[in-house]
C-alpha positions in Angstrom: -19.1 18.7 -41.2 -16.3 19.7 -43.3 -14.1 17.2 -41.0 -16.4 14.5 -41.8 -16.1 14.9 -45.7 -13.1 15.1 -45.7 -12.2 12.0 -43.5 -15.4 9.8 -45.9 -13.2 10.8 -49.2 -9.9 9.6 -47.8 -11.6 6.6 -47.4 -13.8 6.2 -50.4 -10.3 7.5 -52.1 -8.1 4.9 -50.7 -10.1 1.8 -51.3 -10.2 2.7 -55.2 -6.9 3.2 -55.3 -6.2 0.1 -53.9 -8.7 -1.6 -56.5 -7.0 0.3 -59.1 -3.4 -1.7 -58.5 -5.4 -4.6 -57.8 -6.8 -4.2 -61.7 -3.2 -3.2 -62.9 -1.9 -7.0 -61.3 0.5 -8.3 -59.4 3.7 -7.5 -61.9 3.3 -3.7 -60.9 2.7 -4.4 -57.3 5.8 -6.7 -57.4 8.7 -4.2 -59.0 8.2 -1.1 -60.7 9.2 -0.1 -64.6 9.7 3.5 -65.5 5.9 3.2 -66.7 4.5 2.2 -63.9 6.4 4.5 -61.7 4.6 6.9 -63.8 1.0 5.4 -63.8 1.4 5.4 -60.2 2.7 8.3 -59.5 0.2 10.5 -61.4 -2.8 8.4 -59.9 -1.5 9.1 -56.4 -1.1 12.8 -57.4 -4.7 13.1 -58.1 -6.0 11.2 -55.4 -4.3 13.9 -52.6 -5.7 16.0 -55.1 -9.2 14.6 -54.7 -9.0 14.4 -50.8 -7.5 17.8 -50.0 -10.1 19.9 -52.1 -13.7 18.9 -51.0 -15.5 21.5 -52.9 -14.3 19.7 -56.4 -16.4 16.7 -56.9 -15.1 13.1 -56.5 -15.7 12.2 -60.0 -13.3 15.4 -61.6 -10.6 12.5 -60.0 -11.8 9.1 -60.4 -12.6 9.6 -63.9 -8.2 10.5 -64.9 -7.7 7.6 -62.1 -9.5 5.2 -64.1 -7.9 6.5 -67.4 -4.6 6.0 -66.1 -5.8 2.2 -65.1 -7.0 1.2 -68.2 -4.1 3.2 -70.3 -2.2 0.7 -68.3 -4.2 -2.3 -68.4 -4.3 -1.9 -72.4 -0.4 -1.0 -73.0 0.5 -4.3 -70.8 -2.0 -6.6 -73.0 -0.4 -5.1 -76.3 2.7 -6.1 -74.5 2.3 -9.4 -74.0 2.0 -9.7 -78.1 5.0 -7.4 -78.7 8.5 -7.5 -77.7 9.2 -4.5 -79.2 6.9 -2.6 -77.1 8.1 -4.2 -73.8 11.6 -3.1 -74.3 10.0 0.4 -75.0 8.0 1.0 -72.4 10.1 -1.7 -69.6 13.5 -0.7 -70.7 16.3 -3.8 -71.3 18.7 -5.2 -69.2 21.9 -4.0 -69.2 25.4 -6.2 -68.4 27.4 -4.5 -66.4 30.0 -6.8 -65.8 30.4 -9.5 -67.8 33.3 -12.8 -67.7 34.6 -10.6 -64.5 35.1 -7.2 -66.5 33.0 -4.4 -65.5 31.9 -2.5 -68.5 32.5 1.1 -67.6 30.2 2.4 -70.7 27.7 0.8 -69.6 27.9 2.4 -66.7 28.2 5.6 -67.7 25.0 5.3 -70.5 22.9 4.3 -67.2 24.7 7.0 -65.3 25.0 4.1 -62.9 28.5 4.8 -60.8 31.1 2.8 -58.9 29.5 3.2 -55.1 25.9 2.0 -56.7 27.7 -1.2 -57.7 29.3 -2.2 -54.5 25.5 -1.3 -52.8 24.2 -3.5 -54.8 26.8 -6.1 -54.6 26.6 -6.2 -50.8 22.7 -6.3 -51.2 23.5 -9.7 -53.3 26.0 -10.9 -50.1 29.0 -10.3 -52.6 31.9 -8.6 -51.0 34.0 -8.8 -54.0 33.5 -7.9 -57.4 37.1 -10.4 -58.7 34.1 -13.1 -57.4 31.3 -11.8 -59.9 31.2 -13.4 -63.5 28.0 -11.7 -64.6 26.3 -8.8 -63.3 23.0 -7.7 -65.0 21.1 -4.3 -64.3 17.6 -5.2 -64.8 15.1 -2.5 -65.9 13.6 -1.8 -62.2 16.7 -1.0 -61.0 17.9 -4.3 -59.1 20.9 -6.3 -60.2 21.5 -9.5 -60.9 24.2 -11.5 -60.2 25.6 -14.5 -61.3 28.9 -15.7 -59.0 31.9 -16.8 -60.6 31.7 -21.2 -60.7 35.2 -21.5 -59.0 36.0 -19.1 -56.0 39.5 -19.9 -54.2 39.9 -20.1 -50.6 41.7 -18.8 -48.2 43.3 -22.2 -47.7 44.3 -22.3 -51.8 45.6 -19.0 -51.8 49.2 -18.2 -51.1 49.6 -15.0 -49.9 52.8 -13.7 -52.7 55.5 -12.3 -51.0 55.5 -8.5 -50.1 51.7 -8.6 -50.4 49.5 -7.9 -47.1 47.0 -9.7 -45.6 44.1 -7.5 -45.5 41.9 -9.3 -42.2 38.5 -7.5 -43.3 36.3 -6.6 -46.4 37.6 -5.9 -49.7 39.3 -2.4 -50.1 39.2 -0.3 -52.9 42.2 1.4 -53.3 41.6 3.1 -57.1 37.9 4.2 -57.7 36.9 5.8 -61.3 41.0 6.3 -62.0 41.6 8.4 -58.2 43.9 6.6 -55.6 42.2 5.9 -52.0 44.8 7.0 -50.0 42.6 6.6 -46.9 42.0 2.6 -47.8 46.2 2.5 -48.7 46.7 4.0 -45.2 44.5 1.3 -43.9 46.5 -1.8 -45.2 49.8 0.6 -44.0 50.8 0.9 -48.3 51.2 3.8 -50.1 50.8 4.6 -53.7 54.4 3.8 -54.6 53.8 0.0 -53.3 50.0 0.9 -55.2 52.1 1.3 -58.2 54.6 -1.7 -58.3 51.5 -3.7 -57.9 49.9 -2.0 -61.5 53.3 -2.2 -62.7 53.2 -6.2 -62.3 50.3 -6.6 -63.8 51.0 -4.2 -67.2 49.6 -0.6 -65.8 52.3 2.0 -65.7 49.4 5.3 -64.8 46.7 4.8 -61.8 44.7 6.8 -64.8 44.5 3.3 -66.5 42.8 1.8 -64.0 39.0 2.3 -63.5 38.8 -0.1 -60.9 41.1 -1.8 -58.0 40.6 -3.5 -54.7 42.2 -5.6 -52.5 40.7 -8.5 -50.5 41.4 -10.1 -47.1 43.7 -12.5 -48.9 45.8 -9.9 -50.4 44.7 -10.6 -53.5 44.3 -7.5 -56.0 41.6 -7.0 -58.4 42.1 -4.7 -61.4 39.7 -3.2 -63.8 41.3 -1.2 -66.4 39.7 1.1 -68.8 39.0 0.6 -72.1 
């Protein structure tokens, strides 16, 4: 019997929690703000709540489920009148690269490293980041990316003397100011070649540089820090 009750509150349970995003709409079924995450995450926490104790009755969790629904439903119509309250509750975009430069305090404020950007990059079907004019962190985490207008092709670029001809995806070969001696020994470099290259284009330390790969072209992109 026990069995039974439990198996007719899972049910009962999961068709209104389904009505409950239905209510909430399709913006928080779509992507998730830090607001939602929390809506949603405290109505599933009372729900297992709900279905693993069977002596509590049903209503000691629908009645904070349906709280949390129309806490939500309310703060998103205030919303929709005030800006001010979006950006509170939704969070603000963030640019973190902008005209090709990543901004590395950005970054850092969204605790938001150097491996998360090239994920994300790759997720957009951008291998390199000297391709990227804009790149905009959006409040549920995705980011946006706008490609640079002109990209050269392998056909335009001449490969400058001394520089390989990396056949592959873009390396990085200085990540957050450390040489990657592993990507160097890939391309058959070392850091003293590493260095010349900084040294042509105005770097005398790797501890200048935040950011540097190399692409399939040979052609080097530098980030320094500011």
């Amino acid at each position: 019997m026990e069995i039974l009750t439990i198996f007719l509150r899972t049910v009962l349970v999961y068709f209104v929690v389904f009505l409950m995003l239905r209510l909430m709409g399709k913006r928080e079924i779509g992507k998730l703000s830090l607001f939602d995450l929390v809506i949603s995450i405290m109505i599933a926490e009372i729900a297992v709540f709900v279905v693993e104790d069977s002596s509590k009755p049903l209503l000691d969790g629908l009645i904070p489920m349906g709280t949390l629904v129309l806490i939500q439903i309310f703060i998103a119509f205030i919303a929709l009148k005030s800006r001010t309250l979006r950006l509170m509750f939704d969070g603000k975009p963030s640019v973190i690269i902008s005209k090709g430069t990543i901004d590395r305090e950005e970054m850092k404020k969204h605790r938001y490293n150097l491996d998360d950007l090239m994920l994300q990059l790759r997720q957009n079907k951008i291998m390199n980041v000297a391709d990227v004019e804009f790149a905009v962190l959006e409040p549920s985490g995705k980011l946006s990316v706008v490609e640079k207008a002109v990209k050269e092709s392998s056909a335009d670029v001449e490969t400058p003397k001394g520089v390989i001809r990396y056949e592959g995806l873009p390396l990085a070969l200085i990540m957050d100011s450390k040489v990657q001696d592993d990507n160097l020994e890939k391309i058959g470099k070392t850091r003293f070649w590493l260095k010349n290259q900084l040294q042509l284009n105005g770097v005398r330390d790797f501890k200048e540089v935040f950011y540097c790969s190399i692409d399939h072209r040979g052609r080097i992109f530098l980030d320094r820090k500011r």
